[in-house]
N, C-alpha and C positions, 0 to 999 in steps of 0.2 A: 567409541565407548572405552574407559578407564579399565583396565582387565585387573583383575585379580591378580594371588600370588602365584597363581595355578596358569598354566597356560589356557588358552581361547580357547574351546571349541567351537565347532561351527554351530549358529543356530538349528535347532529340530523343531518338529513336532513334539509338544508338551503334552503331555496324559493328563487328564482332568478329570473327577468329579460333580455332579449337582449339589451343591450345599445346600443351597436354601434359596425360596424365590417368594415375590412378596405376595405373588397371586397367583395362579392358570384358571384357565374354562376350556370346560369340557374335557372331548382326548386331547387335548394340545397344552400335553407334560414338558416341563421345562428339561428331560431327559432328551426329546428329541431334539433339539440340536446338537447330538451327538455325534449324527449320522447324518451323510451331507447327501440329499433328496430331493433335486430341482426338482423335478417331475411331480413328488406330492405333495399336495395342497395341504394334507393331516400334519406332514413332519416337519412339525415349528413348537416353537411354545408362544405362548400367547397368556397374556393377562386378560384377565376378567373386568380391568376396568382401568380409563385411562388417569385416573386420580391415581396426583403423585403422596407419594413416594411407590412408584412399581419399581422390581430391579431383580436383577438375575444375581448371584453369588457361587461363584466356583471356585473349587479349591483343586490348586493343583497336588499332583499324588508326590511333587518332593519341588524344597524350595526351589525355586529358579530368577534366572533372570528374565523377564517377560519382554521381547524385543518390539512382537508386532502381535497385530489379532487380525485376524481375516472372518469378515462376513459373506457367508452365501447365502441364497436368496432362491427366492422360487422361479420360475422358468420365465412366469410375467411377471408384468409391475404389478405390486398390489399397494392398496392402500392400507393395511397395517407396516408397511416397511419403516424403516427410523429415520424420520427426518434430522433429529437432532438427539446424540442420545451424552453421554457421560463414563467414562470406564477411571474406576479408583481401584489401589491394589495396594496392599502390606504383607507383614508378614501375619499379621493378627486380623479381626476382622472388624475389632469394635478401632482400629490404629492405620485408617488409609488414606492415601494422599491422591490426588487427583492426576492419574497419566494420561489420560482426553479428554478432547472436547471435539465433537466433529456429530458427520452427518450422513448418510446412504442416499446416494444416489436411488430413483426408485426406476430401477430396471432388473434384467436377470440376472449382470454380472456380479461377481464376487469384488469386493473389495478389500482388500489390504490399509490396515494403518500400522506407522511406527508407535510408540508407545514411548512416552517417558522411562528412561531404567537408568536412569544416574541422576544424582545428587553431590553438585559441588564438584564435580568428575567422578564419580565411583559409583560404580554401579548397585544401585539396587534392589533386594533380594522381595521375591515378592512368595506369599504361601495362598493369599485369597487375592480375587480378580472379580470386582463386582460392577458390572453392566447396570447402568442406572439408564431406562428410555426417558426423554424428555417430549419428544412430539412424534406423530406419525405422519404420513403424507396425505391421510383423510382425515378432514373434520372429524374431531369426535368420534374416531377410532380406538381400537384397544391397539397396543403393542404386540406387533411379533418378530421372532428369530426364529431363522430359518433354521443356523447351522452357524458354527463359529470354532474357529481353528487359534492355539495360541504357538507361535513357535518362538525360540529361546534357545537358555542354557540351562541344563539342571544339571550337568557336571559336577559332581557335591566336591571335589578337587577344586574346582574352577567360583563355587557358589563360597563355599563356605570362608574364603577371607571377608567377602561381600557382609556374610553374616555377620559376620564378629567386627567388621568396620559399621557398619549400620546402629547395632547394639551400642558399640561406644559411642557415636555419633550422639544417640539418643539420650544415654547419659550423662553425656557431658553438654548436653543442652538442656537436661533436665535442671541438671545442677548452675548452668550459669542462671535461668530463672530466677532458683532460689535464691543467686545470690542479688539478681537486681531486687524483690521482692525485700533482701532483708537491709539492703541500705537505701532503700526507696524510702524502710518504716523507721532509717535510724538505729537497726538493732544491729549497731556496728562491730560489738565484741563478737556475735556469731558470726555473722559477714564475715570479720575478719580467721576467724577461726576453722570455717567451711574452705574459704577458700586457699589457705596454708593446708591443711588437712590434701584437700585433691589437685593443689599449685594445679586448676581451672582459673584462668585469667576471664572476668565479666567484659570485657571490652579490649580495646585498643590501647595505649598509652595515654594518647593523645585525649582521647575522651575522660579519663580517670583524670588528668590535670584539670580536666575545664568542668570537670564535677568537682574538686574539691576548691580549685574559687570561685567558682559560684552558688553549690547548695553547702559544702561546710565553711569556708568564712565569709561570705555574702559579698564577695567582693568585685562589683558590677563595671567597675571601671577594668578591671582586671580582667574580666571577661569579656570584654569592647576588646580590647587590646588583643583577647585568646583569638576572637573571632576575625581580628583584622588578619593576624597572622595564616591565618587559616587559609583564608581568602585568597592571602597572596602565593599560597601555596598549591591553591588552586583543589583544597577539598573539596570544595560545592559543584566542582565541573559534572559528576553522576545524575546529583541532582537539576539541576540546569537543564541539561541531556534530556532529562524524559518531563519537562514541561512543555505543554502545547505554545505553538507559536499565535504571535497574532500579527496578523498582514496588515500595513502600511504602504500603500499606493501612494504614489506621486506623479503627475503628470509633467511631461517632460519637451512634450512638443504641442502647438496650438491643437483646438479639437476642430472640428468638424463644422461649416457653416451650419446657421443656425436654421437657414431655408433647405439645409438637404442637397445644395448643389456638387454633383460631381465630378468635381473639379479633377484633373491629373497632376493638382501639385505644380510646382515651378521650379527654379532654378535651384532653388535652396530647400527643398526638402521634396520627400515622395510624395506620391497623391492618393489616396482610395485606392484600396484595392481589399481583396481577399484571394486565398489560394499560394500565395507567395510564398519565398522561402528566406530562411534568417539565419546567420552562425555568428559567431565571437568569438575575438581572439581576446582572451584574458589578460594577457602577459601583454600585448599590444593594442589593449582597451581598444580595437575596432569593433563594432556590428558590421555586418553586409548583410544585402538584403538585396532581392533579385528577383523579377516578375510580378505573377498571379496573376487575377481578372480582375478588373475593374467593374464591373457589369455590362460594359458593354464587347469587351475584347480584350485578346491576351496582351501582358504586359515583356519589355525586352532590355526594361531599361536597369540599372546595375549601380548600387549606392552606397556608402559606408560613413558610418554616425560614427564620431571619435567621442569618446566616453570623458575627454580629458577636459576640450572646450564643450561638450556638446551641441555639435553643429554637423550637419549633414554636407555630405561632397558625393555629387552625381561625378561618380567613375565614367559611364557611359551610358547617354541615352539609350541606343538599341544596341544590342554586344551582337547582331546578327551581323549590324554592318563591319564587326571588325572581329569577325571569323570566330564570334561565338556563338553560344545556344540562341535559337530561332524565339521569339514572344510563346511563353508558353507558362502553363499553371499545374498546379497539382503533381509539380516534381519535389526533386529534394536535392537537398545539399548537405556538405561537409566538407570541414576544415582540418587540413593536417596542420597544427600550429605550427611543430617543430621547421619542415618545409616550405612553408607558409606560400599552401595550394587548398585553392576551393577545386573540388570537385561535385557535380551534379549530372543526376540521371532520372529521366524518365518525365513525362507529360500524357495531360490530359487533351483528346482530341476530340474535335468536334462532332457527334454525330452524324452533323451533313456534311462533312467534311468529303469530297471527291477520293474514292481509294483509303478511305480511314484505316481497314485492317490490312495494308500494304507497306503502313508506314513502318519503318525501323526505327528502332531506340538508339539513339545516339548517345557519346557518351562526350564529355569535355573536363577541360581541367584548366585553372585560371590561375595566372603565379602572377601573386602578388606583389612580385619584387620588380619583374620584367612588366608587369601590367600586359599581360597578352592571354589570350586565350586560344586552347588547343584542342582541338578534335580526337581524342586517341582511340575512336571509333565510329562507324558509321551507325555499326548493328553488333551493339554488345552479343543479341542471341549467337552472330554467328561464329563468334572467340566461344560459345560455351557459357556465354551468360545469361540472364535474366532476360524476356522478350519486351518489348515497349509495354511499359507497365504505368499504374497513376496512383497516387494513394497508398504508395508501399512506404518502407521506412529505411535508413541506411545511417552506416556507423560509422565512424572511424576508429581502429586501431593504431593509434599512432607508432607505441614501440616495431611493432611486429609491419607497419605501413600497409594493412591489411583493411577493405572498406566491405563493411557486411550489408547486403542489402536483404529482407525479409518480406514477402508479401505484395501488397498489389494486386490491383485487377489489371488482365492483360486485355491487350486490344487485339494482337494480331489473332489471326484466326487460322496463320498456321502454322504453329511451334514445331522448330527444329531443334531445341534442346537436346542431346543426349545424356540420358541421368543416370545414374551410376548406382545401382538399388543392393539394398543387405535382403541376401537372401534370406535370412533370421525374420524379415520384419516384414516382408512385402505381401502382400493380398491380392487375389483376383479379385476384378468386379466386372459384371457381364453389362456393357451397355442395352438400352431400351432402344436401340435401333433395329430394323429388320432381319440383320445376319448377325446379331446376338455377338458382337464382338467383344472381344475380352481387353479390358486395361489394366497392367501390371500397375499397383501404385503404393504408395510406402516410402520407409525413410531411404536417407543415401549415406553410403556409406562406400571411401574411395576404395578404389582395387578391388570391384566386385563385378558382375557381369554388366554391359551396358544394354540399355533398351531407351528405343526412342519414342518420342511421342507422349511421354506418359503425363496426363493431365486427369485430376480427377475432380468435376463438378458437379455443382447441386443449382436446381433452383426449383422455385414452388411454383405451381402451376392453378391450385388452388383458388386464386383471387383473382377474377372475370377481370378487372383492370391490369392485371399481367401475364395474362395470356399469349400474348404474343411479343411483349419485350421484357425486358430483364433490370430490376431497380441495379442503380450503380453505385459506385464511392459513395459516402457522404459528401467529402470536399468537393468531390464533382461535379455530386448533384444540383448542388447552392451555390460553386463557384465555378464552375466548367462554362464555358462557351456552351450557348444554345439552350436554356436553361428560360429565356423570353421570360414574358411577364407572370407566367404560371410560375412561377421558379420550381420548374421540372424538367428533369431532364432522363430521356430513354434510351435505349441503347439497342436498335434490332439484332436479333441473334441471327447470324449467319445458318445457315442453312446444313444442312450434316454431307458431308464427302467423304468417298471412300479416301482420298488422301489427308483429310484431314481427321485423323482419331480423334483429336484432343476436341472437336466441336460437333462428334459424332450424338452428341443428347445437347439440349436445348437446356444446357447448365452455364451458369460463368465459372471462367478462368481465372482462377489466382498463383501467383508466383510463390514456388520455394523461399527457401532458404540458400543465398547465393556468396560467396567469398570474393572479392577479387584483390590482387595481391600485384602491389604497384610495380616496385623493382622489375617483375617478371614480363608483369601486362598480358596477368593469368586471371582466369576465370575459374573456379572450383564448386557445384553444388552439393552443397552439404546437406539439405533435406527438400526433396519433396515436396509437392502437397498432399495431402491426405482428406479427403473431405468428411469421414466420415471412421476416424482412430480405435480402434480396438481399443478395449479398458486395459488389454492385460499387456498393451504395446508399447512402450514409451518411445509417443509421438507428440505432434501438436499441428492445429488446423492451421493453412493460409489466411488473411483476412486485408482487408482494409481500414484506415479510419484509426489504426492500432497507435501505442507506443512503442518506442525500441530505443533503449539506450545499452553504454556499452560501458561496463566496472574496468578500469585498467590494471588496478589492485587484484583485483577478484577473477579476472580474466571470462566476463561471464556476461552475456546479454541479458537483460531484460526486457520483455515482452507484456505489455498489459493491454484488454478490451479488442476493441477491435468491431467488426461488422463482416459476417459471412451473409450474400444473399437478402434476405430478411433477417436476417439473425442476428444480434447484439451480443456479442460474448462480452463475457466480465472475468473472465480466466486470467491470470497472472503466472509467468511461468519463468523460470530463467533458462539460458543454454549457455555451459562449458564450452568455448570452442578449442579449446586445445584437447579434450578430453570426448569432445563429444555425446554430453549430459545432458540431460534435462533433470531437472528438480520443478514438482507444481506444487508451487508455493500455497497460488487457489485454485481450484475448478471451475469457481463460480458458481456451483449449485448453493452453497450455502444464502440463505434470507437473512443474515444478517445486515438489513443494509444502512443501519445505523453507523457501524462500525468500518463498511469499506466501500470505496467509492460504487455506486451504484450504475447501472450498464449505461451507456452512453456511445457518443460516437466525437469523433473530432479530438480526440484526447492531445493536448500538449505537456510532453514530459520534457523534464531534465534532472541531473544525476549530479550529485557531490559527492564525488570518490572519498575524500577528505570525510564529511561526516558521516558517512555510508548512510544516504538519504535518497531516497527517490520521491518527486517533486512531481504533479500532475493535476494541471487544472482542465480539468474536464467541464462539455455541455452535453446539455441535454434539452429536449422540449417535452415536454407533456400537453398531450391533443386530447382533449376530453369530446365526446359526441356521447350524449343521454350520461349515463350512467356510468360508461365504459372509460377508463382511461388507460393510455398504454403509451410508452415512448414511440416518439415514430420522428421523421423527417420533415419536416415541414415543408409542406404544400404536396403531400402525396395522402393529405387528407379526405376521402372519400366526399364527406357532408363540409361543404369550405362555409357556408353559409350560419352555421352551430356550431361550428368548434370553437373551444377555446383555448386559446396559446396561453402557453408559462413557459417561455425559456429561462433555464439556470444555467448558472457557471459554477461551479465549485470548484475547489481547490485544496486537495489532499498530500500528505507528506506520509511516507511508507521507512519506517527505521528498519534495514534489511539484516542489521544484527539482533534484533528483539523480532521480528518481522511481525511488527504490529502498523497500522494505519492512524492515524490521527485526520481529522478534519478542522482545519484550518479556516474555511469561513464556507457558507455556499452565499450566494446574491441570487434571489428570484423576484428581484424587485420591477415594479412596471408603472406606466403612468405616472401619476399624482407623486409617489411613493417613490418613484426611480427622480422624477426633476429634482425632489430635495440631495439626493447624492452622487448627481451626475459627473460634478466635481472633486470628488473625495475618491471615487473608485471605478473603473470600467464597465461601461455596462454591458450584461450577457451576449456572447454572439461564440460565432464558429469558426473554422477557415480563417485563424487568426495566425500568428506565429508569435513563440515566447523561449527567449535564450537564455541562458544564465552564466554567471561571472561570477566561478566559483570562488576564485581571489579573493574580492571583497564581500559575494553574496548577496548579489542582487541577482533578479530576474527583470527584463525588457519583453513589453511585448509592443505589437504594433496592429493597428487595420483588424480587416476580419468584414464579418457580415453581419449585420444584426439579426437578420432576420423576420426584417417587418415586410409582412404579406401587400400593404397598402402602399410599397416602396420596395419591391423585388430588386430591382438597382444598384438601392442604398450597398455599398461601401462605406470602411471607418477607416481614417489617415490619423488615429490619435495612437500618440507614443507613450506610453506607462514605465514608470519605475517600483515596483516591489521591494519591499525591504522584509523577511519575516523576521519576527523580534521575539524574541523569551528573553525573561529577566537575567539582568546582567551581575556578574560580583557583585556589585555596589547596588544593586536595588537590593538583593537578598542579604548584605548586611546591614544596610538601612532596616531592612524588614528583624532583623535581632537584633538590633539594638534598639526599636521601638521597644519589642516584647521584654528588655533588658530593663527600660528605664519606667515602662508600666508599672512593670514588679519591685521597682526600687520605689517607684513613687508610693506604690501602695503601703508597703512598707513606714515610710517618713511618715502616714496622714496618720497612720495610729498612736505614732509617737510624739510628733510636733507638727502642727496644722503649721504654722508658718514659713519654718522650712521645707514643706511641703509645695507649699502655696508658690514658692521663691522657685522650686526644681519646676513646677508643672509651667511655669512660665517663660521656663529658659529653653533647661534641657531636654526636657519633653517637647514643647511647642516646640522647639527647632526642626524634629523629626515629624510634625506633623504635616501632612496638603491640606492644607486649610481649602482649597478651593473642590476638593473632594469631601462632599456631602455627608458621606459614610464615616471617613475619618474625623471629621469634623462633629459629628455628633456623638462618637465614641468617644472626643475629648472634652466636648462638653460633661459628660456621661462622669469623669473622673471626679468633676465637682461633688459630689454626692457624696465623697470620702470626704469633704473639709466642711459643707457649709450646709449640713444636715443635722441632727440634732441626735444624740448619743443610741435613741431608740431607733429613728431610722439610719443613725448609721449600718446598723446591722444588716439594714433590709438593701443599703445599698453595695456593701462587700459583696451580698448575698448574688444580687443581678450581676456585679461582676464575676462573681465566680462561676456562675452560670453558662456564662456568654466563654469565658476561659475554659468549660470543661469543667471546673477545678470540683474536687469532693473532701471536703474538712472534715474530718471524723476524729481531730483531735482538740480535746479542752484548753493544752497548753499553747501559750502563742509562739513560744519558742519552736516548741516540734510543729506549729501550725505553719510558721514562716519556714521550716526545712520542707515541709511537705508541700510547699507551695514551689518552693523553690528546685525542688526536685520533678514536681509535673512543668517548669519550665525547662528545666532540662531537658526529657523526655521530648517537649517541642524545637527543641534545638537543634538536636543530631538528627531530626528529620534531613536536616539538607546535608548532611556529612556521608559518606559512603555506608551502605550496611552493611558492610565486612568491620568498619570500625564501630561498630557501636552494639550496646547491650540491646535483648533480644527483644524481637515488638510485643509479643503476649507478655501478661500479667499470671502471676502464678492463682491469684482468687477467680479468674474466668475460667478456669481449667475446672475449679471445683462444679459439681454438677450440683443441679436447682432442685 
């Protein structure tokens, strides 16, 4: 936050008042959230009725900065709690601006939020703080507040430059209005007079030029010319920025027989598989690609696509037989470009596998220069690392040559980890075995005391079909070995030992948070699992099924979705690793799920450091039986006989400087409806793999599972090319200089139809897609200005000004063509930066009705 001229104090508790509230019933005074009261069910306030406009208004007892608001809550969840509420604040009460938008979790704890408190960097002085509820967590509830804390600055030292920067702020936004307003109407001597008077500049330079050749001399060619320069300077690039992409598939390798046979592929390209793993080298346009399941068994063989010919080279059928990783699925890779080494850890093992939780996690590392592959462990756990895990996710740090791995379900059943815990953060928890033994568990943090053993699991016991085994991965489930024609696959829980804590409850195992740090051929845990985080803790759960990528810029992981047990998280979170942070970004309680990808499992991410974008095409299925529908796993559906399948693929892009989500496309398409597109675009499946080549910006994906119940088997061996497109320079000055020579045309027809007739034929139709329907009819549409009759001319300006927006409220055609010419303006600097341009309200909308 931007400080004042006064030095910083530290945030406090703020002193506050009830101003005023829109409604209460009964005893439940909008005073009692004064006083913070878990225990009483009375001390809340509460409206009388959930018809909006409800809202709290408090005033604090002297200006401040308002940093954060903390809600507390009653001891249970109740159904009046705020699912989604609103907090605005000014200095005035009828003058507020919007500092959240969020949502209460509905349990006991208290929550904290930040709150908007700057503007343009300077902080903002707030005197009222008005609480607006938008939903509860029951139907058709009234609203309540339990208790609400505001902490800040009221330093009047520290506040009071805020004030007096605020205040001018306001004035001199009040005034540049005025002055768009008075040369919008043409009343150019005041204009000019107002703004000499408070030397208040309406805009930029650069916009005042492109306003006076094109609304004061008309001069449209001139304005081509302003906009090309523009262009090339690259003003549009803000604009650009925040238009939604639209996805362009292209396939890139043959698809799939047409009879479903599953074939392994040949000499010259992979075969079917799903589970597998994929990385890219950008700067030496390789993909590699290594393993997975075929449906019938693990894959071993080791391949690399050159992006230059696009043609595939089988490196090595089985890299077992030449001292690399054994045929296996459900691992992971990573590419140090700069060294140019694949390293990969971890697989999925079979059920019936003889001694399955015996087996150790190997690690390997593949140089790509020498073409050999190296073992640099048998059992990463017993360096101190991660124990054989499936399903987890890993990074590479290239500056620092540091490979993060995160998560995973573990196999072995008896982890010798020792973890390294902050005593600040750690928890007892009593296991549900007979001698009530206790597990230390919590975040890690180095040089602190060590304790072994420490694993913390959940699983539900709830559902007569998992009573005695334990659902697994996602990718495992669908793609793991042993998975037969049920496509199911279980996992018996080992049995509880007093040597083994970590499997002493009939919970699954997930892997931390792991470092390993190459130079050294060091292993460091950096967090925990935690099954089950404190609100007031800054932690985060284990999971599988997750994404994880890694900012080099930012120095910072990213973490989205995932799958705990039965559980679907949809939490998005980053971690500092040099800092040791967390920031959550989402929780995932929020229902907005319009707005951001919705829970899922199987998620494949990737990251453009370059336009600070995270990239995630996620599936999902929905299993409907009667009435019910809920995401679930396919084939772990109860009724197989009545369900009905919808598998989707969507595909979302998250801007981590606005940290907004956009959706890019979803495909739920099947049957009849999917044959018409099966060539234009992939169709939905899982246990795929998708790399990206931040270079030139494309995304590769490959295989996967579809998913068809009546072909548990099926494998896809189809290779994809992604392109995501937003309009370029030159589409968006195409797009003004239509709107340029509309305006000129229109212009010519009231003055000479034939010169008119001569422009719409050249230099208009030049800018026209005639083979776009829409376009095409909005140029026939022009006719109506030449070849209509004096009385319906009028009527046809009319429909065009319509369709423009446009509002004529002047008799002269002179000020009628400024005024026209002036709301083209107005539509121009839409794509210019909004620091360069006059302000978006109008000063008549300000006047009240």
């Amino acid at each position: 936050m931007a400080s004042g001229d006064g030095s910083k104090s530290s945030p406090s508790k703020l002193s506050y008042a009830i101003h005023k509230c829109s409604s209460f019933s009964s005893t439940y005074f909008p005073e009692n959230i004064l006083e913070d009261k878990p225990k009483d069910q009375t001390s809340r306030w509460s409206s009388d009725s959930n018809t909006p406009p409800q809202f709290l208004m408090l005033k604090l007892q002297r200006v401040a900065i308002v940093e954060s608001i903390t809600f507390g809550k009653f001891e249970k969840t109740h159904v009046c709690n705020l699912k989604k509420f609103k907090i605005f604040g000014g200095l005035t009460e009828a003058n507020m601006i919007e500092l959240l938008e969020s949502g209460l979790k509905n349990d006991s704890y208290p929550e904290t939020f930040t709150l908007k408190h700057d503007i343009d960097g300077y902080s903002f002085p707030c005197k009222f703080i008005k609480i607006v509820p938008l939903q509860s967590w029951g139907p058709s509830f009234n609203f309540s507040i339990w208790y609400v804390e505001l902490n800040g600055v009221d330093d009047f030292e520290y506040v009071k430059p805020s004030i007096s920067r605020f205040n001018s702020y306001r004035e001199r936004e009040a005034i540049r209005v005025c002055l768009k307003h008075l040369r919008e109407h043409n009343y150019l001597d005041a204009f000019e007079s107002l703004q000499k008077k408070t030397r208040i500049q309406l805009e930029h330079p650069l916009m005042t030029e492109l306003h006076d050749i094109l609304v004061m001399k008309g001069d449209y060619a001139g304005a081509e010319k302003f906009l090309e320069r523009s262009a090339d300077k690259n003003l549009f690039h803000d604009f650009i920025s925040q238009q939604d992409y639209q996805a362009s598939w292209a396939p890139i390798s043959p698809e799939i027989n047409s009879d479903g046979d599953n074939h392994h592929g040949g000499p010259d390209r992979p075969g079917m598989r799903g589970g597998h793993q994929m990385c890219i080298d950008p700067h030496g346009e390789v993909i590699y690609l290594f393993g997975g399941w075929d449906g019938n068994q693990d894959l071993a063989d080791f391949w690399c696509f050159h992006l230059t010919t696009s043609k595939w080279t089988l490196i090595s059928p089985n890299t077992e037989l030449e001292g690399g990783p054994t045929p296996r699925s459900c691992h992971k890779m990573c590419l140090d470009s700069e060294r140019r080494q694949i390293f990969t850890l971890g697989r999925y093992i079979d059920s019936q596998t003889p001694n399955r939780f015996l087996m150790k996690s190997d690690f390997f590392v593949y140089d790509i220069e020498t073409n050999k592959w190296t073992l640099i462990t048998e059992d990463t756990a017993a360096m101190g690392g991660p124990q054989l895990v499936f399903d987890h996710q890993i990074c590479m740090d290239v500056e620092k040559q540091t490979i993060y791995v995160f998560g995973g379900r573990i196999l072995s059943s008896s982890p010798s980890v020792s973890e390294t815990l902050n005593p600040n953060l750690f928890s007892v928890v009593m296991n549900n075995n007979n001698n009530n033994e206790a597990l230390v568990v919590g975040n890690v943090s180095p040089s602190r005391r060590r304790v072994s053993d420490v694993v913390e699991r959940e699983f539900h016991q709830e559902d007569v079909e998992y009573q005695n085994f334990a659902a697994i991965g996602v990718d495992e489930i669908l793609e793991g070995p042993g998975n037969g024609n049920n496509n199911q696959a279980v996992v018996p829980i080992p049995s509880a030992s007093a040597s083994s804590p970590s499997s002493a409850s009939s919970e699954l195992s997930y892997s931390g948070l792991f470092a390993y740090h190459i130079p050294t051929n060091s292993w460091t845990l950096l967090r925990c699992d935690v099954a089950t985080p404190k609100p007031t803790v800054n932690t985060f759960r284990s999971r599988v099924g997750h994404s994880m990528l890694f900012h080099p810029g930012l120095r910072k992981l990213y973490v989205f979705a995932g799958q705990r047990s039965k559980e679907y998280l949809n939490d998005f979170f980053s971690y500092d690793v040099d800092n040791d942070e967390i920031e959550i970004i989402s929780d995932g309680s929020k229902k907005n799920g319009h707005n951001t990808p919705s829970a899922g499992f199987t998620q494949r991410a990737t990251i453009d450091p370059e336009l600070n974008e995270i990239y995630i095409f996620s599936y999902k299925s929905l299993i409907s039986s009667g009435k019910h529908k809920t995401i679930a796993i396919i084939g772990l559906s109860k009724d197989k006989d009545k369900r009905d399948e919808n598998v989707q693929n969507s595909f979302w892009v998250f801007d981590i400087t606005r940290k907004s989500w956009s959706c890019v496309y979803k495909n739920d398409a099947s049957g009849e409806s999917w044959n018409q597109i099966q060539n234009m675009e992939p169709c939905p499946r899982f246990a795929h793999q998708l790399v990206y080549d931040h270079v030139n910006k494309l995304h590769y994906l490959f295989g996967g599972n579809p998913g068809r119940t009546k072909d548990p088997k099926l494998r896809l061996d189809d290779f994809w090319r992604l392109r995501l497109i937003r309009p370029s320079r030159q589409d968006l000055l195409r797009r003004c200089k239509l709107m340029l020579r509309r305006q000129r045309f229109e212009e010519l027809a009231s003055q000479d139809s034939l010169t008119a007739l001569l422009y719409l034929q050249t230099s208009l139709s030049e800018l026209i897609n005639h083979e776009d329907p829409q376009q095409t009819k909005e140029f026939q549409r022009l006719t109506l200005l030449l070849f209509s009759s004096d009385e319906d001319d009028t009527e046809g300006l009319r429909l065009l000004e319509e369709e423009e927006g446009a509002v004529c409220g002047e008799d002269s055609k002179d000020e009628d063509r400024v005024l026209k010419r002036s709301q083209l303006f107005d539509k121009l600097i839409r794509y210019f930066p909004e620091e360069m341009t006059q302000p978006k309200i109008n000063l008549v909308d300000l006047l009240p009705l």
